[in-house]
N, C-alpha and C positions, 0 to 999 in steps of 0.2 A: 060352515067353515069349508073354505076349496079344500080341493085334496091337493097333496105338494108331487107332481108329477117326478121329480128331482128325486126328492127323498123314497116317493116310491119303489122306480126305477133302481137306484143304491142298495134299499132292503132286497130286492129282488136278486141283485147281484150276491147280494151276502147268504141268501138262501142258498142262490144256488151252491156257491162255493162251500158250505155249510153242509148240502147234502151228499156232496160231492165225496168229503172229508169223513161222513158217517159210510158211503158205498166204500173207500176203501179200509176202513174200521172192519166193517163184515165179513168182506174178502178175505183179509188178515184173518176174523175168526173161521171163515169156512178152512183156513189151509189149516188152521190151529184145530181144526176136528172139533170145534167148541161149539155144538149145536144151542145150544139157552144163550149164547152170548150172539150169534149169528139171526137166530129167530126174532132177538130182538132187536137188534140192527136194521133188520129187514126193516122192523115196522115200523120203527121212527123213520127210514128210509122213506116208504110208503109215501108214509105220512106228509115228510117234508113233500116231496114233489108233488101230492093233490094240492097241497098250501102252494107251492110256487105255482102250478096251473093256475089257481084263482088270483093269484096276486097278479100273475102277468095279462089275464082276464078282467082283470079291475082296470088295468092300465092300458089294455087297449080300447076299452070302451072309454076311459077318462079321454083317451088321446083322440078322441073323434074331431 
């Protein structure tokens, strides 16, 4: 099955914006002094950007 360069690209966009939405989530807890709520923010943070690294990795090698 191709990969859909379109629909890639669109997830890609929604990650980002996604992660975006979870850094100022954290923020909010680092000003709220809410360390267990911020720790974990971080990591789905993290998280998300290694997952958009690859995905935008995927698509630029698809886009060869």
């Amino acid at each position: 099955m191709p990969v859909d360069l379109a629909e890639l690209s669109s997830l890609s966009a929604t990650l980002s914006e996604v992660t975006k939405r979870i850094s100022s989530l954290a923020d909010r807890a680092v000003a709220a002094k809410d360390e267990d709520t911020t720790a974990v923010l971080h990591g789905v943070e993290r998280a998300l950007v290694g997952a958009g690294r690859r995905l935008d990795r995927l698509l630029r090698d698809q886009g060869r």
